[in-house]
N, C-alpha and C positions, 0 to 999 in steps of 0.2 A: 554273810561271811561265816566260815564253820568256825567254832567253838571249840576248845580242849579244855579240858580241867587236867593241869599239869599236877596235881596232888601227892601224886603216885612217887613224883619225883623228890622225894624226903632224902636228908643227908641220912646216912647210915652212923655217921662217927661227927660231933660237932665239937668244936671247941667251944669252949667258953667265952659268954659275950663280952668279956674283962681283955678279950688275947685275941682282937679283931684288926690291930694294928697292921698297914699295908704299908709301911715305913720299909725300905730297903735295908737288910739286918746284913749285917756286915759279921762276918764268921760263923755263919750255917752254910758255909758249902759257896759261897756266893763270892768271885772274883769278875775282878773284869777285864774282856780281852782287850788284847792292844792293837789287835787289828783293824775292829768293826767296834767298839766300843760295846758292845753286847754283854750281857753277866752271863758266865759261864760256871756251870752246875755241877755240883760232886753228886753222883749218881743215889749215895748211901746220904744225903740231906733230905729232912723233912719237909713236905711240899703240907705247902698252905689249905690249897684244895684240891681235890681228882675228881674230875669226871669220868666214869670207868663204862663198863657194857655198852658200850653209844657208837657212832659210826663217825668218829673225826675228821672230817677231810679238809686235809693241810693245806689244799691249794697251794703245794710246793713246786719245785721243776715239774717232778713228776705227777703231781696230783696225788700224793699218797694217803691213801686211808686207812686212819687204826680204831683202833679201837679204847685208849682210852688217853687222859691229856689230864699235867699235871703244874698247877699253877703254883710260883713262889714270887714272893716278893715283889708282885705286879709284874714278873716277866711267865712265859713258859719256860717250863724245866724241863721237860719230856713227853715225847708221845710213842705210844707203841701198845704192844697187850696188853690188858686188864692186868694179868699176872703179875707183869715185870713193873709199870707202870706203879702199882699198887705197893712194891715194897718202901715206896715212898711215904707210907699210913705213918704218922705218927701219933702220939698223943693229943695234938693241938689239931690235927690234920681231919677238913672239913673232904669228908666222901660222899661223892653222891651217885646213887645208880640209875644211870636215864634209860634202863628198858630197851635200849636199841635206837634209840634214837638222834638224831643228824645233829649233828655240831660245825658250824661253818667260824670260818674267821669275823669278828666283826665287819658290818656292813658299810662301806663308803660311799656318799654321795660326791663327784665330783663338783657338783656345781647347784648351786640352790640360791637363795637370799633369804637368810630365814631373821635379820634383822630388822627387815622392812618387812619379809611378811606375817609376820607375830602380829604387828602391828594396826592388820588393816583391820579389825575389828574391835579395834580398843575403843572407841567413839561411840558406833551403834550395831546391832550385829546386820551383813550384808546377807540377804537372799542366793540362792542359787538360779541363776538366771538363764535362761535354756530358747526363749522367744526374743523376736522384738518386743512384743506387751510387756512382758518380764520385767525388760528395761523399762519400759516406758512408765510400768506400774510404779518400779523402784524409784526413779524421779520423780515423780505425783507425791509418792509419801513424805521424800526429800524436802520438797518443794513446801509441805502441808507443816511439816516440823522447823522449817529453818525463817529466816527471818527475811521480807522483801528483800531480792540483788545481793543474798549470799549465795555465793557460788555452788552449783552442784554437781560432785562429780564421780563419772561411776569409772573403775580402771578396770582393767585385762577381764574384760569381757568378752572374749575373740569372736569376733565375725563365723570361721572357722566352724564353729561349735555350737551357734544358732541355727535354729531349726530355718528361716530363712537364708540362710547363707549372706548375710549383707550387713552394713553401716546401717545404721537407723538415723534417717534422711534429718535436715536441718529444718524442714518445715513439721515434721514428727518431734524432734527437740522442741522447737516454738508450742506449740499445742500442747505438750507434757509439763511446763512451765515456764506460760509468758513472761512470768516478773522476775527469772533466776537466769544467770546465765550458767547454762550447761555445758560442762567437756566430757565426752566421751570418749576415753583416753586408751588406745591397745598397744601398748610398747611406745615405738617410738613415732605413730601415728595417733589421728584421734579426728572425731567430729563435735562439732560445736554447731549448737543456736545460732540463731540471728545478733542475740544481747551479749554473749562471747565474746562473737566473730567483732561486731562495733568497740567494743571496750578493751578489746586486743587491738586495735586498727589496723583490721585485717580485711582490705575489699579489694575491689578490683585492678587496684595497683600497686597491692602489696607485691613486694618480693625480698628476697634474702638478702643481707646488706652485713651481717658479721662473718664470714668468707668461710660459713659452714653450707652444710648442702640443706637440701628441701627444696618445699611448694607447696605452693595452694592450690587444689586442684579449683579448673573452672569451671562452668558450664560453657561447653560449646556455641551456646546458640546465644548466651548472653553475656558470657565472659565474666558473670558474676560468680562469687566464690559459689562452689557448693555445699560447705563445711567442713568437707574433709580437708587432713593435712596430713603431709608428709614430713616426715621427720622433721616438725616446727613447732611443735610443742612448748619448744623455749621460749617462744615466742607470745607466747599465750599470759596473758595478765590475771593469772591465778593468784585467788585470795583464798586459801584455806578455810573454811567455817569450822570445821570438829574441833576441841578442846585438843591441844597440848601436852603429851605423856611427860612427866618427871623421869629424871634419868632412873628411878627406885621402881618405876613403873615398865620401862622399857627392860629391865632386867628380869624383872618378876614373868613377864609378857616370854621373854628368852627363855628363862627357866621350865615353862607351860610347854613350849614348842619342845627342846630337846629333849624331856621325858614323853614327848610323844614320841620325838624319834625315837627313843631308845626303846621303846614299843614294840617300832617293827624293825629292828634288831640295826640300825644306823648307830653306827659309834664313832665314827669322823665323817666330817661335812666341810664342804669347801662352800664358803659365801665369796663367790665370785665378781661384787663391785659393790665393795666395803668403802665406803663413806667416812669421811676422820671421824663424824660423830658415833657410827655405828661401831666403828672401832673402841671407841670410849667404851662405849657400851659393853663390849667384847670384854675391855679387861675391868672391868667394874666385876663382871660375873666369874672372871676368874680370882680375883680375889677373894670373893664370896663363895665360887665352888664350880668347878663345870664334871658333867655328866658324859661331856662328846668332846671332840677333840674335836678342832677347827683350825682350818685352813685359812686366809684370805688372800683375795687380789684386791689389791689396792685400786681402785676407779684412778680413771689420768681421763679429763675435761683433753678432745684435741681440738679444739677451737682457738682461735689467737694465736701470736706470735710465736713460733718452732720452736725457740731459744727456751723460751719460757716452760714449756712443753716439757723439752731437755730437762730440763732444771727440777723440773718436777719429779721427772723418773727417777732421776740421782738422789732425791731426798729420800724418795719413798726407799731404797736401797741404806739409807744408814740410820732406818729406825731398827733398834734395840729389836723388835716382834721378827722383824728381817735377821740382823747379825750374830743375834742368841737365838744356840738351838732351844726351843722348850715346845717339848709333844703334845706340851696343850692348846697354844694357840700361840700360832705364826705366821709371818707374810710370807708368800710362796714367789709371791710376784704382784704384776701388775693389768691391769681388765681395761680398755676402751671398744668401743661400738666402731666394726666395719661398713655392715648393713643396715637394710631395716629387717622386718619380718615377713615369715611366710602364709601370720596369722593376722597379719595387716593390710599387707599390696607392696610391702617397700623392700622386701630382697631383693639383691642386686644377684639379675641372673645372666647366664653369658647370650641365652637366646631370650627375644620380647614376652611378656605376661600374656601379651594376648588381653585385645579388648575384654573387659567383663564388670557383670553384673556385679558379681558377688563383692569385688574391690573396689568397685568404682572405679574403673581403668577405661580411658577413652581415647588414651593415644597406642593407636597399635605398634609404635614403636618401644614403647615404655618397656626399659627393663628392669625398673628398681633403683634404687636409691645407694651409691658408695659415700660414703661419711666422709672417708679420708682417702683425698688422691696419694698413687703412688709413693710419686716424688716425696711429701712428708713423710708415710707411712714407712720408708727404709729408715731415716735417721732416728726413728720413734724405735723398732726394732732393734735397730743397732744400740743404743743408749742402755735398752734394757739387757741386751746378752754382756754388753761391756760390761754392768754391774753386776751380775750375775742373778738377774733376775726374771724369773719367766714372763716370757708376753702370752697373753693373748687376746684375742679380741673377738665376740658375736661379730661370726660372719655363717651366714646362714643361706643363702644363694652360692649356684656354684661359679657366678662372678668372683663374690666377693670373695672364698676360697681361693680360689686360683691366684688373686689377686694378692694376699696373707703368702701364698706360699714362691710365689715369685717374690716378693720381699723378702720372705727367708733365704732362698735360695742367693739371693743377693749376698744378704751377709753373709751368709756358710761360708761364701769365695773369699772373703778375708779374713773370718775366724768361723772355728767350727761354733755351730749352734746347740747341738746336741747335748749338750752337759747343763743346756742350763732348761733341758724339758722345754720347749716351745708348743704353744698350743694351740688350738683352734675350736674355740665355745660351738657348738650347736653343728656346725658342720654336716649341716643336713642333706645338700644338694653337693652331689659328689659326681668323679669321674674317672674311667681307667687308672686316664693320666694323673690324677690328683691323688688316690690311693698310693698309688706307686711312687713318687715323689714326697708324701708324707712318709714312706715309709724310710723312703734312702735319706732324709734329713733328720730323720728322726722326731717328725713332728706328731706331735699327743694330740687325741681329739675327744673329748668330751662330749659326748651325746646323751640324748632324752628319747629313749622310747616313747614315755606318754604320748609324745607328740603323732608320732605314729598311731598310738591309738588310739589319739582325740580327734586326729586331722585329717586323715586318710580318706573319707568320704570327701571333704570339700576339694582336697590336693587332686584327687583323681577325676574331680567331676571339672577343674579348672584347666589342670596339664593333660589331662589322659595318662592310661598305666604306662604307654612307654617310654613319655620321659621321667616316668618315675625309677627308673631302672635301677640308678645310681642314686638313691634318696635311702637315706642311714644303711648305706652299703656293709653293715657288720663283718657279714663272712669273708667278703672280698678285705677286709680290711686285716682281719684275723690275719688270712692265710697268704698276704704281704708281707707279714711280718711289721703292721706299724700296730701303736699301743694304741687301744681307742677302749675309753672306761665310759660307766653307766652316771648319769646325773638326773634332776628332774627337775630345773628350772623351779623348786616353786617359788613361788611368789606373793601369795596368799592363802590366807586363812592355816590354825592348824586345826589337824585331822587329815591322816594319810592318804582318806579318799574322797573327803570333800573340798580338800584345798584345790586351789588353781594351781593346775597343772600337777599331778599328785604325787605325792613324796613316798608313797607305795614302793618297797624296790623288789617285793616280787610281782607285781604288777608290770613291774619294769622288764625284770625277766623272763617272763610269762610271755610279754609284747615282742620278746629278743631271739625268742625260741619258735613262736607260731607265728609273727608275722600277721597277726592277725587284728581287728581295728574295729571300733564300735560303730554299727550302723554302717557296713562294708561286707558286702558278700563273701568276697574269695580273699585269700591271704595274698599281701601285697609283697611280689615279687619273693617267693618262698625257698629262692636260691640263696637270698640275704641270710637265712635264718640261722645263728648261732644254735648251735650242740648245746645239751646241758651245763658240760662242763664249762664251754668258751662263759656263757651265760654268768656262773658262778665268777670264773675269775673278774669278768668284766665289772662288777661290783666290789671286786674286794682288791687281790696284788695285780692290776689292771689302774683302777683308782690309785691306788698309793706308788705306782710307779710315775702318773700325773703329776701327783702332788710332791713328790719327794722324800715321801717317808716309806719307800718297800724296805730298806736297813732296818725297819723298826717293827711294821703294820702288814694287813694285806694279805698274812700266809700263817699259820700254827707250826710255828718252826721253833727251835729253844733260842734262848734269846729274845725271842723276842716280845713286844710287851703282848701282856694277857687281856686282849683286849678281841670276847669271840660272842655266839650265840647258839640257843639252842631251840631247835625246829619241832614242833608236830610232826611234819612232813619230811617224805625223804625225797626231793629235789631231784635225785638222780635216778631214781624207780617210780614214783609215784603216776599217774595218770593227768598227761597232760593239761587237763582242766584244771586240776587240782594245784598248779604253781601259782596261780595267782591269789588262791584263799590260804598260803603256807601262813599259821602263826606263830609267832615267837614267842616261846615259853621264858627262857630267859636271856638276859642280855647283860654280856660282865663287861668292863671300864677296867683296865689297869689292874685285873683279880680280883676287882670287887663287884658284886651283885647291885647293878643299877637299877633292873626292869627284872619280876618276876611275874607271869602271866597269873591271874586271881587272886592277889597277893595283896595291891593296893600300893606297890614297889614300884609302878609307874609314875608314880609323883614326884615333883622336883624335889630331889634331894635337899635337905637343911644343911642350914651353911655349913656345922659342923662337921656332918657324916660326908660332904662334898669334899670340904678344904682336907678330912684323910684320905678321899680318892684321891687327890693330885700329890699327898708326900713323897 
C-alpha cells in the first residue's frame, strides 16, 4: 500500500487548546432554520476551522467543487474560494493549507456488522485461510488447544475464495479431529463431521419440522447425510468453547474497529442485523463516546407464528433509538434473511444452479433456498411501511429479488412505499425487469463490491459470464434512476484489508469503476462500470439517502454536519490503479479531528475527548 507523510499539512493559525469546545454556541452567527432544521450561518461569523488551497468536492446536485470549506459548530458554514471562504479567519479560528489536495464528504458504509465482527478474534487470533489445508491445519491446532468434545468451529470461510473451490468433505472434518465435533459454518449454510452431524441428530431421516426452510444435503447413492447444510444451522447443537467478552470488553473491541474505520475515512456505518444485546453494546459506547455515527436494522427472527412476527416489527418501531432523532446512533429500520448465499450454494435463483462440484449441488433442478414464502413475506412488509420503518432483507439471487419486490409492489397498491426507503441488502443477481421496478418503487439497494472482487472467478467458472450480465448491475442501475449505495458486508476481523470481506471503500470504488476481480482475467461485464463520480457518490449522498440522513450527511453543503475527509489522492485524476491504494490523511466527526494519518489520532478516542465530539 503507498504511504504519505501528511506533515506538510500544518494549521497555519491554531487556537488555543483551552478553546477546543465543539458545543453548539448560540449567538456567533448561529440560528436555526425552520424549514430543514439546519444552522444557518452569518457569513461575517468566525468559523472554527478552514480548510483552504484543496479540491472540495461537495457531492451536491451538481457535484460542485471549490476550493476551500469552512467548519463551525460541528456543522459547515461555507464553501467556495480560498479568498472568500477565508474571511471567516478569526482569532480562535484553526486554518489549514492542504496543498491541493481532495477533500470528499465523510465515507459511509451502508451495510457491515462490525458488533459481531470486532469480536471474532477476541478468544484467539484466526489465520487467513486461502486452502482446504488451511482449514484443515486451523482445526488440528483447535483441536490440540481445546478440551476432548469441545466444539470447533471455523465461520465465513467461503468456499468461493478457496483455492479449491469446495466444502472440505465430512470424512476430511473426521481426520482433522476425531474426538471434536466440527462446524464449518459459511452464512447461512455449513458442513460438519460425523460427531456434529450425531450430536445434532442429524441422519438420514432428518428433516425440517419448525416451518422454516432447509436440508440436508444427501448422498445419492446412500442417502446418508453428506455434512453439508442448507440453511440449518439452527439446527445444529452448538456448544461454544471460547471464553465470554464482558459488555466493558465488547465496547473496548467496538472502539478498536471504528478508529480503524475512521482510518480509511468511514464516518457512518449501518450494522445491518443488530441483535438486542449488540444494541446494548451500541449505547454503552455512546455514553462513553462514539467516533462514527451508526445506523441499525433491528434482526426480526421469521420463523414461528406471523402474529408474533407482527408484534415484533411494531416494537422494534417505538424504541426511543427509532422515535428520537439523535445522529449518533439510530434504528433505521428493520433486517431479516430472504436467501441464502452466493458464497454457499443457497441463493434462490429464478433459473437451476446447475449440478456442481464446487457447491455440492446434485439435484439439477436445485435453485436455492427462499427463507420466507410470499404469502408471509407481504404482511411482514406491510407492518414495517405501516410503522414507518424500513425493511429490508439479504436477498442475493435474482429469485429472491424479484421475489422482495413483488411484495413491495404489493404494498405500494395500498400505501405508497417510498417514504419509508425500502431496501434490498446485497442484491446481487439482478435483471432489466428488476432494475426498473426498483427504480419506479423507489426501492434502495445496498451492495458490496468486494464481493465482486473476491468472487468473480468462482461465479464465472459456475454460471459462465453471460449470466452474469445482470450481477451488481451499478450503471444500469445509476442511469434508472434507482439509489443503489456502497457497503461491505464485513464480518470479521478488524483491518481494512484483512477482515472478511474488506471494509476498504476505495477498494470498493476502485472494484465500482474497473470491474475488475482477483484471480480474473478480463473485467466482468465492463458496461456495469460506474464513472468516478457515480463511484464517489455511491459511498457518500447515495448511502445516506439509504439510511435516511441526506437532510444531515452525504454531501459538503452548509448546514450540514461537518462530518468529511481528506485524501492523498485525487480520485477524479489520478491513474486508475492508483484508487484502490487512496490514503486518508485526515478524517473529522462533527468538526472534530478523529484520524490524522502519522499522528497516532487513529486510536480510539478517550472517553472524554469522545463525549465532546457528540455535544
Amino acid at each position: 500500500m503507498k504511504t504519505h507523510d501528511d506533515s506538510s499539512l500544518r494549521a497555519t493559525h491554531r487556537r488555543p487548546a483551552a478553546k477546543l469546545g465543539l458545543c453548539l454556541r448560540v449567538g456567533r452567527g448561529i440560528s436555526f432554520g425552520l424549514m430543514v432544521g439546519l444552522p444557518l450561518f452569518d457569513r461575517a461569523s468566525e468559523a472554527d476551522l478552514i480548510l483552504h488551497n484543496a479540491k472540495v468536492v461537495t457531492v451536491d446536485g451538481r457535484f460542485s467543487i471549490h476550493e476551500a470549506i469552512a467548519l463551525e459548530g460541528g456543522h459547515i458554514a461555507q464553501t467556495g474560494r480560498s479568498a472568500e471562504v477565508l474571511r471567516r479567519r478569526g482569532p480562535r479560528t484553526e486554518v489549514v493549507d492542504l496543498h491541493g489536495r481532495m477533500v470528499l464528504p465523510g465515507l459511509i458504509d451502508s451495510h457491515a456488522h462490525p458488533a459481531d465482527a470486532c469480536m471474532t478474534e477476541f478468544d484467539h487470533p484466526i489465520p487467513t485461510m486461502e486452502t482446504i489445508r488451511d482449514v484443515l491445519d486451523y482445526i488440528r491446532s483447535r483441536a490440540r488447544a481445546l478440551a476432548e468434545e469441545d466444539w470447533i468451529e471455523v465461520h465465513q470461510v467461503f468456499i468461493t475464495r478457496l483455492r479449491e473451490q469446495r466444502y472440505p468433505t465430512r470424512a476430511e472434518l473426521d481426520e482433522s479431529a476425531p474426538g471434536h465435533p466440527v462446524l464449518f459454518a459459511t452464512g447461512p449454510d455449513a458442513s460438519l463431521n460425523s460427531l456434529a452431524l450425531k450430536l445434532s441428530g442429524i441422519d438420514r431421516d432428518f428433516k425440517v419440522t419448525d416451518g422454516g426452510s432447509g436440508f440436508a444435503e444427501k448422498d445419492p447413492n446412500t442417502g446418508e447425510p453428506t455434512g453439508i447444510l442448507r440453511n440449518c444451522t439452527r439446527y445444529v447443537k452448538l456448544k461454544p468453547a471460547r471464553r465470554q467478552p464482558t459488555r466493558a470488553e465488547k465496547v473496548q473491541r467496538l472502539q478498536e474497529l471504528f478508529a480503524d474505520y475512521n482510518s480509511v475515512g468511514l464516518t457512518s456505518v449501518c450494522d445491518r442485523n443488530t441483535s438486542p444485546d449488540e444494541i446494548e453494546t451500541y449505547k454503552e459506547l455512546r455514553r462513553t463516546g462514539l467516533t462514527l455515527r451508526v445506523s441499525l436494522s433491528h434482526h426480526i427472527d421469521t420463523i414461528g407464528p406471523l402474529e408474533r412476527i407482527l408484534t415484533r416489527i411494531r416494537q422494534v418501531s417505538e424504541d426511543p433509538l427509532f422515535k428520537e432523532r439523535d445522529d449518533w446512533l439510530r434504528i433505521v429500520g428493520i433486517k431479516t434473511f430472504l436467501d441464502g448465499g452466493m458464497l454457499t450454494g443457497s441463493a434462490y435463483m429464478r433459473e437451476p444452479w446447475g449440478v456442481s462440484e464446487i457447491y455440492g449441488i446434485t439435484d439439477p433442478a436445485y435453485r436455492g433456498v427462499l427463507f420466507i414464502p410470499k404469502e408471509r413475506l407481504v404482511p411482514m412488509v406491510r407492518a414495517a411501511v405501516e410503522c414507518g420503518l424500513q425493511f429490508t432483507a439479504h436477498s442475493v439471487g435474482d429469485g429472491a429479488v424479484h421475489t422482495l419486490l413483488e411484495a413491495y409492489a404489493e404494498v405500494d397498491r395500498e400505501s405508497p412505499i417510498r417514504k419509508t426507503r425500502p431496501c434490498i441488502s446485497h442484491s446481487n443477481f439482478m435483471s432489466r425487469e428488476a432494475i426498473a421496478e426498483a427504480a419506479r418503487l423507489g426501492v434502495m439497494l445496498d451492495i458490496q463490491p468486494a464481493w465482486l472482487y473476491l468472487d468473480t472467478r468462482t461465479l464465472a467458472k459456475q454460471f459462465g459470464y453471460d449470466r452474469l450480465r445482470y450481477f451488481q448491475p451499478l450503471r444500469s442501475l445509476f442511469e434508472a434512476g434507482a439509489v443503489a449505495g456502497g457497503g461491505s458486508d464485513h464480518m470479521q476481523k478488524i483491518g481494512s484489508l484483512r477482515s472478511v470481506n474488506p471494509y476498504n471503500p476505495f477498494l470498493g470504488m476502485a472494484t465500482a469503476i474497473t470491474r475488475r476481480a482477483r484471480q480474473y482475467e478480463s473485467r466482468l461485464h465492463p458496461e456495469e462500470a460506474l464513472t468516478r463520480e457515480q463511484a464517489i457518490r455511491f459511498y457518500t449522498i447515495n448511502n445516506a439517502r439509504i439510511l435516511a440522513c441526506d437532510d444531515r450527511l452525504g454531501s459538503l453543503e452548509a448546514g450540514k454536519l461537518a462530518d468529511l475527509i481528506v485524501l492523498d489522492t485525487d480520485l477524479l485524476a489520478c491513474a486508475e490503479s492508483r484508487i484502490a491504494t487512496a490514503q486518508v490523511l485526515r478524517t473529522y466527526v462533527g468538526g472534530k479531528l478523529v484520524y490524522q494519518r502519522g499522528s497516532g489520532a487513529g486510536r480510539p478516542a478517550t472517553s472524554s475527548k469522545a463525549k465532546d465530539l457528540q455535544r
